[in-house]
C-alpha positions in Angstrom: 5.4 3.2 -17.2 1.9 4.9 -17.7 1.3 8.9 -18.4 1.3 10.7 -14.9 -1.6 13.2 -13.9 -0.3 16.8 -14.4 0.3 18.0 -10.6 1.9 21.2 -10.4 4.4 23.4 -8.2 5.2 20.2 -6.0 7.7 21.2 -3.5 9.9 18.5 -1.3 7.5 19.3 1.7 4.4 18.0 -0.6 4.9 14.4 0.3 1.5 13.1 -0.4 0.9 14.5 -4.0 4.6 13.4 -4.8 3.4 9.8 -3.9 0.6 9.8 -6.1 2.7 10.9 -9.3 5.3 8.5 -8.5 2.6 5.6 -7.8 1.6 6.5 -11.1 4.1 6.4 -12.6 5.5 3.4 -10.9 2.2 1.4 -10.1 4.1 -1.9 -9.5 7.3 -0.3 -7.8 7.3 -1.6 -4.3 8.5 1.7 -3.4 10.6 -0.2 -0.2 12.6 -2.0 -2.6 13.5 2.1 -4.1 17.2 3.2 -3.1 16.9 7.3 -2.0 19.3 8.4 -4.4 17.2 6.9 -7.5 13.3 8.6 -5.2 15.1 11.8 -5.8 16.3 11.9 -9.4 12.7 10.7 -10.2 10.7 13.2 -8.0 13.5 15.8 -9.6 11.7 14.4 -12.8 7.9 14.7 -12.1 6.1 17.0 -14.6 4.7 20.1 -12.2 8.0 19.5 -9.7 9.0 22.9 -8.8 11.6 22.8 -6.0 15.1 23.1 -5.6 17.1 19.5 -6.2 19.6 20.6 -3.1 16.6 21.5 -0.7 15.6 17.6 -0.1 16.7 15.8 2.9 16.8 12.3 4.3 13.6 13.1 6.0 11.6 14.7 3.2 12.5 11.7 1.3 11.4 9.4 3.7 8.1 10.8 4.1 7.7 11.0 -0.2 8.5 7.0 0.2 6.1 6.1 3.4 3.3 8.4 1.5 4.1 6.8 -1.8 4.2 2.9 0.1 0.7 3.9 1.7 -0.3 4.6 -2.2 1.4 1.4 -2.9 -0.2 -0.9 0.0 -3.8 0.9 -1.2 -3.8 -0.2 -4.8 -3.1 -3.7 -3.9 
């Protein structure tokens, strides 16, 4: 894992900058192959997340993973 940039007061709603840490983070994840219940202990994680852990939903997760997988698909 490398050092993620400092983003700050990510909420569940912020799905594009929530990508970004976590392609950082994860830079070789294939973030399909990333079960929902593992995407939200590891946004719950990212330095400058500042939401509540019970707010997520399905969807807000799924748009963190198709935001993350366009990060994904970019770096390739």
């Amino acid at each position: 894992m490398t050092p993620c940039t400092r983003h700050t007061d990510m909420k569940w709603t912020d799905a594009e900058d929530i990508a970004v840490a976590l392609a950082e983070r994860f830079p070789d994840l294939d973030p399909l192959a990333v079960r929902f219940t593992d995407l939200h202990r590891w946004v719950c994680e990212l330095d400058g997340f500042d939401d509540v852990p019970e707010a997520s939903t399905e969807g807000k997760l799924e748009a963190i993973q198709m935001a993350w997988l366009d990060e994904y698909r970019r770096s390739r």
